[in-house]
N, CA, C and O of each residue as an XYZ file, in Angstrom:
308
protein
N      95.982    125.326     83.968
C      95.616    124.399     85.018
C      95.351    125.196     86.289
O      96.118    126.144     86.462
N      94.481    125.009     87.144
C      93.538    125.400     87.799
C      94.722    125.129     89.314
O      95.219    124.040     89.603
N      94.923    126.332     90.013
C      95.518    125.828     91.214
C      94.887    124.883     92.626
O      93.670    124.885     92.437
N      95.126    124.219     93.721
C      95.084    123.474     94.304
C      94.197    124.022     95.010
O      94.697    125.113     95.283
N      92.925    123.959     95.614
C      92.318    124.872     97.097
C      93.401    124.347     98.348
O      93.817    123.199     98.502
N      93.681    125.413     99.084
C      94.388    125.347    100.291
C      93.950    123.954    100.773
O      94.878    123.153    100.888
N      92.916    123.578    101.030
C      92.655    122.063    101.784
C      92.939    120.807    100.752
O      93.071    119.616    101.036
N      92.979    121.303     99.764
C      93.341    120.470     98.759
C      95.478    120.173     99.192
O      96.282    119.261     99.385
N      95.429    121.189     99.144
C      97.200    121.107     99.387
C      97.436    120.527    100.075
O      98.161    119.573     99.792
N      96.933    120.740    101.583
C      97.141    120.117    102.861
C      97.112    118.988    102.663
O      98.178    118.407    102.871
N      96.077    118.248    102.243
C      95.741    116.527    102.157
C      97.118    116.304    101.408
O      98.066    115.791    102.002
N      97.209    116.760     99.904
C      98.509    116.331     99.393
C      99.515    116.017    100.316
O     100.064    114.931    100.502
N      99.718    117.245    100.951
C     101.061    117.210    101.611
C     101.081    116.241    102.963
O     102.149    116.047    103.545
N      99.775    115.612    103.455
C      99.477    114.698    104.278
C     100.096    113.103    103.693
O     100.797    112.164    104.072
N      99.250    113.583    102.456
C      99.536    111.748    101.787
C     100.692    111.636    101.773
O     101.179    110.657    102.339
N     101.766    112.847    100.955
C     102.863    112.716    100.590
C     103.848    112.253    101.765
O     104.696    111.435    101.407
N     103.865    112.504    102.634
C     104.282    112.524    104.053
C     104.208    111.135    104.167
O     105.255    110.497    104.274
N     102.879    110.445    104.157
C     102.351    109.634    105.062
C     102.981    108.051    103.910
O     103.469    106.973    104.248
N     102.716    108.527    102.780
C     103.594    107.884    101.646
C     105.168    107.404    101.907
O     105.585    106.250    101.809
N     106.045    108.761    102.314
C     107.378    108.532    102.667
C     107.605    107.734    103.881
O     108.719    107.211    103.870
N     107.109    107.553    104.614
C     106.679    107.044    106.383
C     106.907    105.495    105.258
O     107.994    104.915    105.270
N     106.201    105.191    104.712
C     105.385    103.553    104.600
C     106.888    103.415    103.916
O     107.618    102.814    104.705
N     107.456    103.714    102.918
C     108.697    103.992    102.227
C     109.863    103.640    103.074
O     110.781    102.855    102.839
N     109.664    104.283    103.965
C     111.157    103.801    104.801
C     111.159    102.889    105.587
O     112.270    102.423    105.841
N     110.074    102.336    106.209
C     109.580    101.134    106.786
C     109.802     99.436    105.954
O     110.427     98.384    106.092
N     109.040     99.943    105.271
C     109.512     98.846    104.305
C     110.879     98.749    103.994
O     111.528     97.794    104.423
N     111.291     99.443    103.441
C     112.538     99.483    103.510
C     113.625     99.192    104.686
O     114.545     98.385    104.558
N     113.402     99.899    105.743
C     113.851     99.370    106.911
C     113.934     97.817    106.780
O     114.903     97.084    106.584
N     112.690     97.569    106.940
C     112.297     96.195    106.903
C     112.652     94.719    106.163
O     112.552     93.554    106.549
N     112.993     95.180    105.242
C     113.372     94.775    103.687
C     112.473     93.852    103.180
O     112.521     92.630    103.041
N     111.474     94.869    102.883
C     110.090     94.390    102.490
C     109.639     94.882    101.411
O     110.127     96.002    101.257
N     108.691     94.499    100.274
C     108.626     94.788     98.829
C     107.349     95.028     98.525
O     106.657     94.012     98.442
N     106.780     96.115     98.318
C     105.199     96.013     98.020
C     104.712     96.212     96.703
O     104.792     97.241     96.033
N     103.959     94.615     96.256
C     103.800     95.224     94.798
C     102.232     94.983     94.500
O     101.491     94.389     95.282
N     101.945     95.370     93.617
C     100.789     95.281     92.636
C     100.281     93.643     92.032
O     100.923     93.277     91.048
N      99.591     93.016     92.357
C      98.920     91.867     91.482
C      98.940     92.328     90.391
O      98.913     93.529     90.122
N      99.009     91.105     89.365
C      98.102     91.456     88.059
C      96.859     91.058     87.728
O      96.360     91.277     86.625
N      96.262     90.423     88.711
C      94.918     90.596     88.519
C      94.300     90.884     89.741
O      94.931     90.429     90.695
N      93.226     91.518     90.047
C      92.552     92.507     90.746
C      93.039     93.775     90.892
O      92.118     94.578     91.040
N      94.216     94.312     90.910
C      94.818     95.171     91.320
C      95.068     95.433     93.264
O      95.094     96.494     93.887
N      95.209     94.048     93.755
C      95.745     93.722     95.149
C      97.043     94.277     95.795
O      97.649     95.039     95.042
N      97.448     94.137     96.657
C      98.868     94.622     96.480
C      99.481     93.011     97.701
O      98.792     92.261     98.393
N     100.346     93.033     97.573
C     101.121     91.821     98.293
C     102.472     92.630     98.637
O     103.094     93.529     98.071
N     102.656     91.818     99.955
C     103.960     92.648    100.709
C     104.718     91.197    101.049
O     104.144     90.166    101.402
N     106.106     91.372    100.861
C     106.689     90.051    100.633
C     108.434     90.357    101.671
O     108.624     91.572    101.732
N     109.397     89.678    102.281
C     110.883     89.778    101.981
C     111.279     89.877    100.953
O     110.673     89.348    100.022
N     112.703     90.753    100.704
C     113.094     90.715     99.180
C     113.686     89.445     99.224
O     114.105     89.309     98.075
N     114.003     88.341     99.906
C     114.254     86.918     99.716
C     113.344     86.414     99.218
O     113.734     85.635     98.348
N     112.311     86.441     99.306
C     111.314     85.818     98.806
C     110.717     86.010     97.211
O     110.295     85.014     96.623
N     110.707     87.612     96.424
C     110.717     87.902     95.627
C     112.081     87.359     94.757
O     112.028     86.682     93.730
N     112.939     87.691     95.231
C     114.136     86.748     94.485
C     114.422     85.851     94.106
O     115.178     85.695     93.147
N     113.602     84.528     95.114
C     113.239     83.415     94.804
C     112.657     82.941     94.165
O     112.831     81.843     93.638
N     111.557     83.890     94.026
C     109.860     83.675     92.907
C     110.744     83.884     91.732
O     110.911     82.850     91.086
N     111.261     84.768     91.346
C     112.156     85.137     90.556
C     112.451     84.258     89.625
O     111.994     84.038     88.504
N     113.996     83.392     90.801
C     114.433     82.236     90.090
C     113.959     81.504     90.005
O     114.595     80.951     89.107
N     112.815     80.566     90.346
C     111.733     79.916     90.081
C     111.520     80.609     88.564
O     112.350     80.557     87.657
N     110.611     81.067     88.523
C     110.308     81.607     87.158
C     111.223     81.412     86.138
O     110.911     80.993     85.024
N     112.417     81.724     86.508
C     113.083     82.047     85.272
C     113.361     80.252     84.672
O     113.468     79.837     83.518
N     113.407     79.571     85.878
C     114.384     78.373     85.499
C     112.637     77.332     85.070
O     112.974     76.264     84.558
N     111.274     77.426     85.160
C     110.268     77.114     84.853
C     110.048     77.674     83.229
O     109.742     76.750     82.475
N     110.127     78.706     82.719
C     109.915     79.151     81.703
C     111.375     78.763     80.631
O     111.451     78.730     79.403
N     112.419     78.505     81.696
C     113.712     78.266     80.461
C     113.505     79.406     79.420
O     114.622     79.450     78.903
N     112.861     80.218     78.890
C     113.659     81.594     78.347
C     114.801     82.229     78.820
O     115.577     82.617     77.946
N     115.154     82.469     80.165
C     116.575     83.219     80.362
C     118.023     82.408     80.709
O     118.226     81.287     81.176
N     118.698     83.208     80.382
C     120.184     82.190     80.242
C     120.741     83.242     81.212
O     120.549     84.418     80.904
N     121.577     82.900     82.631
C     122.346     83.484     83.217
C     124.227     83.193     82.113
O     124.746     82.159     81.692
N     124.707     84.786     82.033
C     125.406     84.576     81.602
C     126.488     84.935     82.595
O     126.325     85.711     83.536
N     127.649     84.277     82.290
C     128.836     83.684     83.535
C     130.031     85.191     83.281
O     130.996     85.291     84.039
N     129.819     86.153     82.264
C     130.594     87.207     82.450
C     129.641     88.709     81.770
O     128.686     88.435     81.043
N     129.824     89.610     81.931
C     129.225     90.601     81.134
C     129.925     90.898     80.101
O     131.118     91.176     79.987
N     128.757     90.785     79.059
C     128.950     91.259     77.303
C     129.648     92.836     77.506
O     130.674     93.226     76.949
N     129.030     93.399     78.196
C     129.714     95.156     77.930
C     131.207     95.273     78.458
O     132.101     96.087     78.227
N     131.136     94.276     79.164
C     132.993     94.387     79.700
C     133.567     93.784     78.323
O     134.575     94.435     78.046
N     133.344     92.883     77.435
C     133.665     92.441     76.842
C     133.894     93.128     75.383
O     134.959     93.084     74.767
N     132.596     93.828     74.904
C     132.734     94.779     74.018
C     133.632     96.077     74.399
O     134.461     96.399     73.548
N     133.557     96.910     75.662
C     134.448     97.714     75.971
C     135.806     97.382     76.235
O     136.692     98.235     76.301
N     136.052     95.746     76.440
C     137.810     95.756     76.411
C     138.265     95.248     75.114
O     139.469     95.167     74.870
């Protein structure tokens, strides 16, 4: 594999930077950035809000069962 041209690096190390910046902001923030599944959009949300969509979902589809203790405590005691 072919090494980086020097200006090639630089940009990397720009994005990478500029990547961690957006990272802690959000975070700061307590904000969630994700991906659509269709177009490939991105949406920025509260994590209250994702949590919510969440339980919505889960309790619309009735596939998941909240269970009231954990199985692995149970198998390990």
């Amino acid at each position: 594999m072919a090494s980086l041209p020097f200006i090639g690096h630089v940009h990397a190390l720009r994005d990478l930077k500029t990547m961690k910046l957006i990272r802690r902001k959000l975070k700061k923030s307590q904000l969630l950035l994700r991906e659509t599944i269709k177009g490939g959009n991105f949406y920025v949300a509260h994590i209250n809000e994702f949590e919510e969509k969440a339980v919505e979902y889960r309790m619309k589809i009735g596939a998941y069962e909240e269970l009231s203790s954990s199985l692995i405590e149970d198998i390990l005691s």
